[in-house]
KEVEX-59058 format. One record per atom (N, C-alpha, C, CB): residue in three letters; x, y, z. Coordinates in steps of 0.02 Angstrom, whole numbers, padded with zeros to 5 digits, always signed. Glycine has a CB too. Layout:
// residues N
AlaXYZ...
***
This chain:
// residues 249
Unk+00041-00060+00000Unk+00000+00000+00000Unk+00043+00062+00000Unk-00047+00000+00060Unk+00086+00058+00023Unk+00150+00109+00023Unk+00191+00141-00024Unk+00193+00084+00048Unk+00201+00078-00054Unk+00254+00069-00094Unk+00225+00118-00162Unk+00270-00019-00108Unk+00172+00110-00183Unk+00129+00140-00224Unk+00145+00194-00232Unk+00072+00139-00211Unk+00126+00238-00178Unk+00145+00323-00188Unk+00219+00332-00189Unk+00116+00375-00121Unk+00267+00301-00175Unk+00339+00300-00174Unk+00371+00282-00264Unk+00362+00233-00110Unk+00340+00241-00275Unk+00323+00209-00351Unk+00290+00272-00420Unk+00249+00143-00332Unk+00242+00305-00399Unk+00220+00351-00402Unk+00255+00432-00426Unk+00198+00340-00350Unk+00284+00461-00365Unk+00320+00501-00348Unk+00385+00513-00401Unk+00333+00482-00285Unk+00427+00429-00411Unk+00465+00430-00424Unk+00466+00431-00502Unk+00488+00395-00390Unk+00424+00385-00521Unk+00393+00409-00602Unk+00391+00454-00622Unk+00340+00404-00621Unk+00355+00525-00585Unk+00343+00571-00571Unk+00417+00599-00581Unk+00306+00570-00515Unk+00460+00621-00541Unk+00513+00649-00563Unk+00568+00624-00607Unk+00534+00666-00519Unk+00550+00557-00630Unk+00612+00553-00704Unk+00575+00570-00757Unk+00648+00471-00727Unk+00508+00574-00758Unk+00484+00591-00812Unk+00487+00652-00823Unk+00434+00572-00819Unk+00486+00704-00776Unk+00502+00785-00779Unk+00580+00791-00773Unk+00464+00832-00711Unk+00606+00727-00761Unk+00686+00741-00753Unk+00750+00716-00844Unk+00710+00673-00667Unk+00700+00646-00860Unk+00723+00633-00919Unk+00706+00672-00972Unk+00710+00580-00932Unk+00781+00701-01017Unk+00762+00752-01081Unk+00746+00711-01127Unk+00818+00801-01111Unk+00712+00740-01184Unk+00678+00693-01253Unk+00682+00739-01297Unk+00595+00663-01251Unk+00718+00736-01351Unk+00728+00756-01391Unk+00684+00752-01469Unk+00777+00739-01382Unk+00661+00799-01524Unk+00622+00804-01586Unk+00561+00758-01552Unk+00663+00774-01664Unk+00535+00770-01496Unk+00457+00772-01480Unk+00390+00796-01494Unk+00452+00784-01443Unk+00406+00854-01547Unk+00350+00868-01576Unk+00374+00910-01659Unk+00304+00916-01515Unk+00333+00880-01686Unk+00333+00927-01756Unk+00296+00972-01771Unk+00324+00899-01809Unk+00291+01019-01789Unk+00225+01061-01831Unk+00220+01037-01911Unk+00241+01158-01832Unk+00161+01048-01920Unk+00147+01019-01969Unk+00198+01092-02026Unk+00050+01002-01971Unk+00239+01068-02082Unk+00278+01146-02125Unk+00220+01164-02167Unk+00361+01132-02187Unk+00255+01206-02195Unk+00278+01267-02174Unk+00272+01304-02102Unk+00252+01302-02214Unk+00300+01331-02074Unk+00288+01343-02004Unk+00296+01418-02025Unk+00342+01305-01942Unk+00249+01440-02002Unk+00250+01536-01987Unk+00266+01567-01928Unk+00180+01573-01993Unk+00286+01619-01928Unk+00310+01649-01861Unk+00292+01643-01812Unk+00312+01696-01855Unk+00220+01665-01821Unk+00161+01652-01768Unk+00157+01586-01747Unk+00091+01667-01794Unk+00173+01551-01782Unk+00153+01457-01763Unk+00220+01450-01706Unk+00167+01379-01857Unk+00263+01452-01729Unk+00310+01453-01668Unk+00296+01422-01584Unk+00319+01526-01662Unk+00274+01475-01575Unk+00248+01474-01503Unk+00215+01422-01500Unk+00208+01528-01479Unk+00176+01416-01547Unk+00107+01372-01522Unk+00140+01313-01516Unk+00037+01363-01574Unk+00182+01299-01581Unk+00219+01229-01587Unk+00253+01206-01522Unk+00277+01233-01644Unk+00308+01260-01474Unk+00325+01237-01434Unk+00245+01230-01361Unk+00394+01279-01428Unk+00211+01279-01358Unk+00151+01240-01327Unk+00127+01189-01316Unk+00117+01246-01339Unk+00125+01175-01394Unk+00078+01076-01402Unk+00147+01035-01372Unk+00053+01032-01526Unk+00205+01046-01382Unk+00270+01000-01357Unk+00257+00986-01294Unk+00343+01033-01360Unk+00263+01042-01267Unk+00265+01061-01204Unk+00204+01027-01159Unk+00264+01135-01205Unk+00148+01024-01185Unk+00073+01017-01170Unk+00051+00933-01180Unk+00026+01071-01227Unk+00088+00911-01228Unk+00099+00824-01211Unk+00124+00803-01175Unk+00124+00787-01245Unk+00210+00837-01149Unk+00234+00801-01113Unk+00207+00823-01053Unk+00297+00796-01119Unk+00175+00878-01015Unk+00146+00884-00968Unk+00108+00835-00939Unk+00122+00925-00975Unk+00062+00822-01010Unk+00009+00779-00995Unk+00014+00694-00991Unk-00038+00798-01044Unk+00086+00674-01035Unk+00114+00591-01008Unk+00131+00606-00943Unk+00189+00552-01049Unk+00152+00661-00895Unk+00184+00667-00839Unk+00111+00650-00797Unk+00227+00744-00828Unk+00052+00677-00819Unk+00005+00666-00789Unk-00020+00624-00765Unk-00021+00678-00806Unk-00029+00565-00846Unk-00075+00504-00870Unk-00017+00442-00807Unk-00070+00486-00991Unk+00057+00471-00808Unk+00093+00414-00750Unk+00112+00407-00714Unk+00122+00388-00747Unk+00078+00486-00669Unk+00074+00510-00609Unk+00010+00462-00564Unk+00060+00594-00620Unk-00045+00462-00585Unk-00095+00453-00562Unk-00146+00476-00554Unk-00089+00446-00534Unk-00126+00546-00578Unk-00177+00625-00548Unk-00249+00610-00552Unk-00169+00706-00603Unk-00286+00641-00508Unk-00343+00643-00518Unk-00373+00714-00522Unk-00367+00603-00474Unk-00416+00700-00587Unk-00433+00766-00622Unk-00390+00805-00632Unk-00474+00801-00595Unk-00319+00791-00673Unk-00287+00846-00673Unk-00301+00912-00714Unk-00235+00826-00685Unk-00277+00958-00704Unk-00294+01014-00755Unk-00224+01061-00752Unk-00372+01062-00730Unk-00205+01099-00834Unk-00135+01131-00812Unk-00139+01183-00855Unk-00064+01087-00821Unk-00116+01242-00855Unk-00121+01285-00884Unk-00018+01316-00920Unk-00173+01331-00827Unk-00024+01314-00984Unk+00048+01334-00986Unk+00051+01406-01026Unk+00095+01273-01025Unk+00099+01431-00993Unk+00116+01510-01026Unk+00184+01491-01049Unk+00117+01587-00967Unk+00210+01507-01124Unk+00260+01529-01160Unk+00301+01567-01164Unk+00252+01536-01189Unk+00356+01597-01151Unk+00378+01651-01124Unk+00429+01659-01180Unk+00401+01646-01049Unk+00419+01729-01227Unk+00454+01718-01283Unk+00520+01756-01279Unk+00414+01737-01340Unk+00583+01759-01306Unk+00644+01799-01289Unk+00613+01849-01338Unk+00728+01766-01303Unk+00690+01885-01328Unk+00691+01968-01368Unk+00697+01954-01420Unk+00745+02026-01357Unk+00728+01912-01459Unk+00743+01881-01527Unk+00673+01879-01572Unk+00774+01802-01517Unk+00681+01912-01624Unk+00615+01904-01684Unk+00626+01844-01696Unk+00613+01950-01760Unk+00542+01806-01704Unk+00547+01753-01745Unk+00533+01751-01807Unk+00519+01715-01726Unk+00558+01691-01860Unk+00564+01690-01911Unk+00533+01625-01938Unk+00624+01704-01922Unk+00506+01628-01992Unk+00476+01571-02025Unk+00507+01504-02055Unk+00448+01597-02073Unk+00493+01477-02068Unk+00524+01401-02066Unk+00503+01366-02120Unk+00505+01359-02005Unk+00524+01373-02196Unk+00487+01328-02246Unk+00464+01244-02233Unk+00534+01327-02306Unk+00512+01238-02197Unk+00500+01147-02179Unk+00460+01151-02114Unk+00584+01092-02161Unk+00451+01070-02087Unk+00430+01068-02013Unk+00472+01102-01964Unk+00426+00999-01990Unk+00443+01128-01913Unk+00497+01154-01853Unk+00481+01088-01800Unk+00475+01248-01811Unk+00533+01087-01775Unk+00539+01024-01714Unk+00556+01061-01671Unk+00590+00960-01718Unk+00525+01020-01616Unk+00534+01060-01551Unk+00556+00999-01480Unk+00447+01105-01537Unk+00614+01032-01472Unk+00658+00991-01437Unk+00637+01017-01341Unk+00752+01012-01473Unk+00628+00957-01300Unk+00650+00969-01229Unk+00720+00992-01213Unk+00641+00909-01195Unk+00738+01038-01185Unk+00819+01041-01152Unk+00807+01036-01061Unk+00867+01135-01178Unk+00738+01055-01037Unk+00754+01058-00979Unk+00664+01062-00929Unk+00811+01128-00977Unk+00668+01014-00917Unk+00591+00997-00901Unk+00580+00970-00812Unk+00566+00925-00962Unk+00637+00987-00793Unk+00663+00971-00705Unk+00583+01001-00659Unk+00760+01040-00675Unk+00588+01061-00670Unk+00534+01081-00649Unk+00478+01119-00691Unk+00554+01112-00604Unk+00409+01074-00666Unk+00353+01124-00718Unk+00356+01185-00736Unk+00292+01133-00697Unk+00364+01215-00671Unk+00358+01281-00674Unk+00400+01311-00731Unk+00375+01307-00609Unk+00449+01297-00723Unk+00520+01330-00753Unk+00554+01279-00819Unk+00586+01333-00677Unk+00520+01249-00860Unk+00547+01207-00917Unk+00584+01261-00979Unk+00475+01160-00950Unk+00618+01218-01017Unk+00648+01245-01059Unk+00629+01206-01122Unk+00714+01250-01041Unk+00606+01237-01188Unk+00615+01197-01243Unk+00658+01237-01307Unk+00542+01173-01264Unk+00650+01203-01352Unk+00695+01217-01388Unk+00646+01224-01477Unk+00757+01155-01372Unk+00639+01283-01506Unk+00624+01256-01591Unk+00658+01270-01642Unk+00567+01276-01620Unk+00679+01215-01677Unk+00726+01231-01729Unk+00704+01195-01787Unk+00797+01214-01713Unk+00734+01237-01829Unk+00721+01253-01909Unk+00778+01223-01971Unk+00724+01341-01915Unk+00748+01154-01975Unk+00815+01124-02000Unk+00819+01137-02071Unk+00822+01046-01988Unk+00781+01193-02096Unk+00796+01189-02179Unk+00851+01271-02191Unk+00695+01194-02238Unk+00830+01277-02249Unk+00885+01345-02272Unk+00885+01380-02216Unk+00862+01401-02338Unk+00860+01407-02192Unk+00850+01462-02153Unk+00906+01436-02078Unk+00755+01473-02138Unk+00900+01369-02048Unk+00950+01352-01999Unk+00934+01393-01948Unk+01019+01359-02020Unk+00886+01415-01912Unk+00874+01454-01844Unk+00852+01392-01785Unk+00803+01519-01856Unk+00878+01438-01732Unk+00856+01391-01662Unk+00826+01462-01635Unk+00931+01343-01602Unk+00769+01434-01605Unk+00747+01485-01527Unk+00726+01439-01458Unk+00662+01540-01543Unk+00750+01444-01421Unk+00739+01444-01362Unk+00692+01488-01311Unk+00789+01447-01350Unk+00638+01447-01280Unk+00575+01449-01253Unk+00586+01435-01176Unk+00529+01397-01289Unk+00555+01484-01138Unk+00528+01451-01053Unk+00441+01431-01069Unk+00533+01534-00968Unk+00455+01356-01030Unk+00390+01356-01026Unk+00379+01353-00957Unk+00359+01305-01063Unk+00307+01385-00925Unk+00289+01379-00857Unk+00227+01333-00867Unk+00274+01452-00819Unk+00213+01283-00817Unk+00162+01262-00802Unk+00122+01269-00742Unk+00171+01219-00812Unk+00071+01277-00744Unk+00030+01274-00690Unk-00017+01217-00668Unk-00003+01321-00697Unk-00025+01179-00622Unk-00027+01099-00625Unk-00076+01072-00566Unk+00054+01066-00613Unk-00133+01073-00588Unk-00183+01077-00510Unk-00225+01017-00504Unk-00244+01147-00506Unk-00209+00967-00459Unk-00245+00900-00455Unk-00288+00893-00393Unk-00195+00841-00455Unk-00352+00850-00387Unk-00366+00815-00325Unk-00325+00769-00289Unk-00416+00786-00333Unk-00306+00815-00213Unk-00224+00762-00188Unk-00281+00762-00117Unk-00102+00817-00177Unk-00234+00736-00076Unk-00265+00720-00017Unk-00235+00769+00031Unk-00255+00646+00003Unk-00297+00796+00061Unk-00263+00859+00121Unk-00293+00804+00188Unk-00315+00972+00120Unk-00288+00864+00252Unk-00305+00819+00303Unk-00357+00855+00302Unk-00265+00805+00366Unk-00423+00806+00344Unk-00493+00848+00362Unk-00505+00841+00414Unk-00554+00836+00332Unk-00448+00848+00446Unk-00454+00885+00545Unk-00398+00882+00567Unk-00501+00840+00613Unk-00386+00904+00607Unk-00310+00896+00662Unk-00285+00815+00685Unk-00330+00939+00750Unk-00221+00815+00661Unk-00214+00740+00701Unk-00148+00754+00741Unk-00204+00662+00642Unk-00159+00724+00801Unk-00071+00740+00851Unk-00025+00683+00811Unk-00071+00712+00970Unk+00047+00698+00816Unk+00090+00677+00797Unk+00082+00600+00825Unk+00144+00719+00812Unk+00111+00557+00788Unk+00098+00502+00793Unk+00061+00442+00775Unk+00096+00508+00820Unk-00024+00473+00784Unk-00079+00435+00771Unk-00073+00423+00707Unk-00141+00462+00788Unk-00110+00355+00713Unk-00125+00314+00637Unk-00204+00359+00600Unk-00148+00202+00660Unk-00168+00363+00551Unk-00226+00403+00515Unk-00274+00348+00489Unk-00197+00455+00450Unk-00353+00378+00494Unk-00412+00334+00480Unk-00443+00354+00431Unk-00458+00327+00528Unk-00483+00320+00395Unk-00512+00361+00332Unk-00550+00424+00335Unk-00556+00321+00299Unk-00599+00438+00380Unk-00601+00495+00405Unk-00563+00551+00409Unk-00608+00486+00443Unk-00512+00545+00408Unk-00454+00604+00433Unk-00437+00643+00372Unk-00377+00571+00465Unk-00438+00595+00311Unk-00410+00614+00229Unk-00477+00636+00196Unk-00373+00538+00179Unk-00452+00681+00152Unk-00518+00678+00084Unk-00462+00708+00034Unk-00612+00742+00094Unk-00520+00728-00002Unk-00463+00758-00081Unk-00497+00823-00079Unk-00472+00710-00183Unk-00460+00857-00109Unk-00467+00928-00119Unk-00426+00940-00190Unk-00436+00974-00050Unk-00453+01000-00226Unk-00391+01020-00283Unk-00340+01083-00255Unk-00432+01052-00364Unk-00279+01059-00276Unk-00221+01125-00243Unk-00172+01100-00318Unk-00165+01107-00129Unk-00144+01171-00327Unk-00070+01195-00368Unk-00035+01137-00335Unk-00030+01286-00349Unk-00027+01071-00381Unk+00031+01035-00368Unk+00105+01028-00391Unk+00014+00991-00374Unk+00104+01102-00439Unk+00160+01104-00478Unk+00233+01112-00436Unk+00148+01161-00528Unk+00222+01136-00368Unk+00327+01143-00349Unk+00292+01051-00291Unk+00381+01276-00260Unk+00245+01011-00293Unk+00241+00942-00246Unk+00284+00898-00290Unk+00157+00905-00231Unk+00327+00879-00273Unk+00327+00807-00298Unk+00322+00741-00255Unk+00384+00800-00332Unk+00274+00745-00193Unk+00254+00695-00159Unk+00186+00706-00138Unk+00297+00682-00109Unk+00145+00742-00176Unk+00097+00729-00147Unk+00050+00668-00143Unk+00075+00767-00159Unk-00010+00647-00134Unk-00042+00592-00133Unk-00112+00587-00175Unk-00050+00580-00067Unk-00107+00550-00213Unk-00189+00558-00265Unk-00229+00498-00232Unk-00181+00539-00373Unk-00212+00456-00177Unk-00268+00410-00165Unk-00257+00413-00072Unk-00256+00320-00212Unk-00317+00441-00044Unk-00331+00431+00025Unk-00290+00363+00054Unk-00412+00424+00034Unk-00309+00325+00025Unk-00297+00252+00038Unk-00237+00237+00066Unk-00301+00213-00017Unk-00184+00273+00017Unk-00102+00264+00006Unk-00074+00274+00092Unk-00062+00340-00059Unk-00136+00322+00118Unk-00098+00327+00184Unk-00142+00329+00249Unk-00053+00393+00183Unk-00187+00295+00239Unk-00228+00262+00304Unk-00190+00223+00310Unk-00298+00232+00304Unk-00180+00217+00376Unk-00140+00149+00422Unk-00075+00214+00433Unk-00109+00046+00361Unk-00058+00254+00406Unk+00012+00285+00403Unk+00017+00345+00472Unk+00022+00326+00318Unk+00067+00364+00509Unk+00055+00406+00543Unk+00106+00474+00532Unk+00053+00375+00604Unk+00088+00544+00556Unk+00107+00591+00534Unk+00173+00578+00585Unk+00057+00653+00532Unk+00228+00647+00574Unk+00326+00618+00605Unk+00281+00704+00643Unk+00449+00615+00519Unk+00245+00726+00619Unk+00232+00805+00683Unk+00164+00795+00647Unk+00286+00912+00675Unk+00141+00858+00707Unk+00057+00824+00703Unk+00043+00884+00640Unk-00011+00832+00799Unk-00012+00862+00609Unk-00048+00867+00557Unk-00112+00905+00566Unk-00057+00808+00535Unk-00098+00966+00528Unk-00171+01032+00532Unk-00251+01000+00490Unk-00138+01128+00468Unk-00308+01030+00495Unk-00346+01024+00444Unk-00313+01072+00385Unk-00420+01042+00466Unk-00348+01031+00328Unk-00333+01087+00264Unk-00269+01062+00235Unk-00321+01174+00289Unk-00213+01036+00281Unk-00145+01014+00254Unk-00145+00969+00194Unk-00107+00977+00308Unk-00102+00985+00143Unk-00088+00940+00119Unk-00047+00898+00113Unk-00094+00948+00094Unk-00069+00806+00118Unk+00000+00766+00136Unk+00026+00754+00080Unk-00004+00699+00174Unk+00097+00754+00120Unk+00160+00743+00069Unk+00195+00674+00117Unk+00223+00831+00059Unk+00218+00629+00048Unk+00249+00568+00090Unk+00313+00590+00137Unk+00275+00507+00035Unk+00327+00651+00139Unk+00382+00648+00169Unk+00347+00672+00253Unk+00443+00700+00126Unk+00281+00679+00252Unk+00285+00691+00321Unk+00259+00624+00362Unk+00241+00757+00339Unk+00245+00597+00330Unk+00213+00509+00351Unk+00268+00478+00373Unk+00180+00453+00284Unk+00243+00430+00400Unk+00293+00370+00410Unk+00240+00300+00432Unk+00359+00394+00481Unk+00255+00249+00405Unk+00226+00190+00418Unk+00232+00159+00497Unk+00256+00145+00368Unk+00182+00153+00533Unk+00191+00154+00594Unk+00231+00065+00625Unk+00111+00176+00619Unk+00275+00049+00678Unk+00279-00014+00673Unk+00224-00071+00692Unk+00328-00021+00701Unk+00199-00095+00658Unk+00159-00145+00699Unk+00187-00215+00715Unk+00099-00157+00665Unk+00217-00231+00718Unk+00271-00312+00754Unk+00324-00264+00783Unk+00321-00388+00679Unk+00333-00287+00844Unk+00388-00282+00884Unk+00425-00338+00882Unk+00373-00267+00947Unk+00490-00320+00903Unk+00542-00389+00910Unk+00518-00411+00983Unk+00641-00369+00907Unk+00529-00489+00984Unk+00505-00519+01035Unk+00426-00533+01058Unk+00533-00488+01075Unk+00377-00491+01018Unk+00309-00501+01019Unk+00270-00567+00995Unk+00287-00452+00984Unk+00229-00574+01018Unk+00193-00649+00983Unk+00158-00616+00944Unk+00145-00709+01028Unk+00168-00657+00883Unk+00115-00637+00823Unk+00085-00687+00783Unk+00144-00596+00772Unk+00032-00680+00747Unk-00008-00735+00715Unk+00008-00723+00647Unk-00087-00734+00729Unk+00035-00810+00629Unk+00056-00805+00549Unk-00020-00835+00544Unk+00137-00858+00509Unk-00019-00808+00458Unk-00079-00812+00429Unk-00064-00850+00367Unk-00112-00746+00419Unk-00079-00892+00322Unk-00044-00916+00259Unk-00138-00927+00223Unk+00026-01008+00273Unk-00143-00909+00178Unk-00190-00907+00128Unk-00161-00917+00041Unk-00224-00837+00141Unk-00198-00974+00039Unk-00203-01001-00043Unk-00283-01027-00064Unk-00145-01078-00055Unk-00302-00979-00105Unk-00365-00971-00144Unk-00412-00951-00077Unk-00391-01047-00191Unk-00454-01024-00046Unk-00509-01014-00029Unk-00496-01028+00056Unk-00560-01059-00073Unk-00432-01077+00069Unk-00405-01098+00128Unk-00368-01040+00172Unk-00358-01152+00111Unk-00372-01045+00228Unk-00326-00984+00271Unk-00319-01028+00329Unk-00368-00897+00293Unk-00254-01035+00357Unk-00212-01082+00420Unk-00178-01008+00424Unk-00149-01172+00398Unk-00192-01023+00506Unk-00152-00974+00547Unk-00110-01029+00616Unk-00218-00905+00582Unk-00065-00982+00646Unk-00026-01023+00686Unk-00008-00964+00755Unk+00048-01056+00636Unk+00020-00990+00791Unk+00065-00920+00828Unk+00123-00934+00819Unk+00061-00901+00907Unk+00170-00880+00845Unk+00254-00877+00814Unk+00268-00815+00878Unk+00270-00842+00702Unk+00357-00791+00857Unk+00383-00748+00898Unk+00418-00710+00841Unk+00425-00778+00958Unk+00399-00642+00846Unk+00433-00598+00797Unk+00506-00591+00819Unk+00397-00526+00794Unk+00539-00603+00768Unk+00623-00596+00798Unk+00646-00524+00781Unk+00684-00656+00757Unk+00613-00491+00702Unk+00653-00413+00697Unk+00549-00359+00721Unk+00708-00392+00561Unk+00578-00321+00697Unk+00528-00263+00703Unk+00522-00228+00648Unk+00542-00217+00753Unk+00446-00220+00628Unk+00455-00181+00569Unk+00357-00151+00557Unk+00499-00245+00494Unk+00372-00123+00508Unk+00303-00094+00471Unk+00264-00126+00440Unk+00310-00053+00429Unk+00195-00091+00413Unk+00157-00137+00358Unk+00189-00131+00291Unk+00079-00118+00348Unk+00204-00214+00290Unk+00244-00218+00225Unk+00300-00222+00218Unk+00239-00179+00190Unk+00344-00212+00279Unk+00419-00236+00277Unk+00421-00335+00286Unk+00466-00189+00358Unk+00478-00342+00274Unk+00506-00418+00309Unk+00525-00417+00365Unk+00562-00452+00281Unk+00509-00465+00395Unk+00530-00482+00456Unk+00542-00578+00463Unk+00467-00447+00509Unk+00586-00576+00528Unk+00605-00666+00521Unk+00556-00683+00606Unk+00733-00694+00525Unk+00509-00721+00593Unk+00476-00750+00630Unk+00497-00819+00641Unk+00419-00743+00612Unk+00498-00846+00715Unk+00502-00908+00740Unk+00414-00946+00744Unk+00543-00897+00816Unk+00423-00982+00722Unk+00322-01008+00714Unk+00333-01073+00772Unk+00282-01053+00599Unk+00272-01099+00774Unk+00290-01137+00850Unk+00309-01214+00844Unk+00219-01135+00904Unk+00345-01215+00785Unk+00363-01278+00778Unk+00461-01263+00784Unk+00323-01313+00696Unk+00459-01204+00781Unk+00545-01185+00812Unk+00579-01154+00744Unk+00602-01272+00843Unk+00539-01162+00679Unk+00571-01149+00612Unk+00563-01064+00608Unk+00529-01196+00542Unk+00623-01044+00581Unk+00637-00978+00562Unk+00599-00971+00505Unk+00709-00963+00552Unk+00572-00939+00496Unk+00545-00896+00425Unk+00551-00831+00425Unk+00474-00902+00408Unk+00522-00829+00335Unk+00515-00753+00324Unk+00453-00715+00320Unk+00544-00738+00269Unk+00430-00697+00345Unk+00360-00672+00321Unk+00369-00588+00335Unk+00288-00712+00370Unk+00296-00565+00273Unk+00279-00502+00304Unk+00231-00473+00318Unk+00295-00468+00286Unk+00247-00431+00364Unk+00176-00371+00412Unk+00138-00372+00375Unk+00182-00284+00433Unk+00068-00383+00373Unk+00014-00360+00365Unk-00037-00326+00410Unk-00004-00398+00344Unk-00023-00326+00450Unk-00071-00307+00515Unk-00036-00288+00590Unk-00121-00374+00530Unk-00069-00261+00638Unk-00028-00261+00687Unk-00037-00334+00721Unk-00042-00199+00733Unk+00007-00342+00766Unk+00055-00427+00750Unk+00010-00457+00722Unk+00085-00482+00816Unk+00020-00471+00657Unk+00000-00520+00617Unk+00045-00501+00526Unk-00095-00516+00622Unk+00051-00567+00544Unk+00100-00569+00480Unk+00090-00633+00408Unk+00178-00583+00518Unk+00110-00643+00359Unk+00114-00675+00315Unk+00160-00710+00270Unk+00093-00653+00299Unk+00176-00798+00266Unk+00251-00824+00257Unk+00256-00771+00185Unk+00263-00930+00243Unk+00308-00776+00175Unk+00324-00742+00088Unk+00324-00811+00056Unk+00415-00692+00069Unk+00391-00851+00073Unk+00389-00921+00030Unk+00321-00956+00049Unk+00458-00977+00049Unk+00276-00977+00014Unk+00229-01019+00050Unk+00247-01107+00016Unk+00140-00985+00032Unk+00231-01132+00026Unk+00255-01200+00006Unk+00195-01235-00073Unk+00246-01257+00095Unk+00218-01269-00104Unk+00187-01282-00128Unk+00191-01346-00151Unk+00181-01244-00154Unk+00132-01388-00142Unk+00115-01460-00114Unk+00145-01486-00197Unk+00009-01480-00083Unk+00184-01570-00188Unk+00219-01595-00251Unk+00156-01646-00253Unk+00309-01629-00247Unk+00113-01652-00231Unk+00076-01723-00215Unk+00025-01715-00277Unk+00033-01731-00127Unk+00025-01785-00325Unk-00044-01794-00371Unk-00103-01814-00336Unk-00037-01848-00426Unk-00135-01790-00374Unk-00221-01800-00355Unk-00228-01880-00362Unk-00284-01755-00420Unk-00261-01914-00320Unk-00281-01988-00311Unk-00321-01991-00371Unk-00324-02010-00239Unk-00297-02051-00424Unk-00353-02074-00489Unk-00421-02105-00465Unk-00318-02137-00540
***
């Protein structure tokens, strides 16, 4: 459940971090005026793959072009329009150049403005507490300088805030932290499920950890395993076994 928005996030900044080069064409002849626009639509796709593998919900973005002092000039062929620098929305760089007689480059800022349904908090929580579904909703906010915010409530129920948490806030994974539920030395209940069957046992947690880390449990037959957190103490083997035996003819 975690791992998701971390997964997320990180998509999220190679895709605004990796450059891509002759990403968009205009259809030629290209006129002065087209220019701009050309680097727009460039600009305005890759915004929007940043979007489609983000997760966003409802995103919406608005981009302004920011043209230099340099006159532009027309372009008998297609103009291509190159990324040089797409690190941050706000502040991108592209590039359009003119590969026929004429041989011109101009260089473009593009700004974006980048506003999704993320998850704020909807009341006060003290530092520590495990957040409940109650506590989250979505709201739309300028997510263009976030790169952790959260598009699914979900991602962080069970999670608790590292300082306590206002209404109205919006969470960012960096103020969460996954709370521990197995302690070392605690008794905990392994759980093992295949299809329709579920065997549980008791055991002794040997490390400590979160929902969703590994941990090495002693089960009560004395065998070390690996399983992981799912619950507070309660856990799940990772290897589960799987029976060599044929079905009786």
């Amino acid at each position: 459940m975690f791992n998701k928005s971390i997964v997320t996030a990180l998509s999220a900044m190679l895709l605004f971090c990796t450059p891509f080069s002759a990403a968009f064409s205009a259809p030629g002849p290209t006129a002065a005026e087209q220019v701009p626009l050309a680097v727009e639509a460039a600009a305005r796709a890759h915004v929007q793959r940043w979007a489609d593998s983000s997760g966003l919900v409802e995103p919406k973005f608005e981009l302004n072009v920011v043209r230099g002092s340099r006159p532009l000039a027309a372009c008998r062929q297609a103009v291509t329009v190159e990324a040089l620098d797409t690190r941050l929305p706000g502040r991108m760089r592209f590039a359009a150049v003119c590969a026929g007689a004429e041989g011109w480059r101009y260089e473009f800022v593009v700004r974006a403005q980048i506003s999704a349904r993320i998850a704020v908090m909807a009341s006060d929580v003290p530092s520590g507490k495990v957040l409940a579904d109650d506590d989250v909703l979505l709201e739309r906010h300028d997510i263009s300088g976030l790169a952790d915010s959260v598009s699914d409530p979900q991602e962080v129920v069970g999670m608790s805030g590292r300082r306590a948490l206002r209404s109205g806030e919006v969470l960012r994974m960096a103020l969460l932290s996954a709370p521990t539920l197995v302690k070392r030395n605690d008794a905990v209940r392994i759980v093992a499920k295949r299809e329709q069957i579920e065997v549980s046992m008791a055991g002794e947690a040997l490390d400590s950890g979160a929902r969703g880390t590994l941990v090495r449990v002693r089960n009560a037959n004395g065998t070390v395993i690996r399983a992981r957190v799912t619950g507070a103490a309660t856990v799940e083997p990772v290897d589960m076994p799987v029976s060599t035996s044929s079905p009786t003819e």
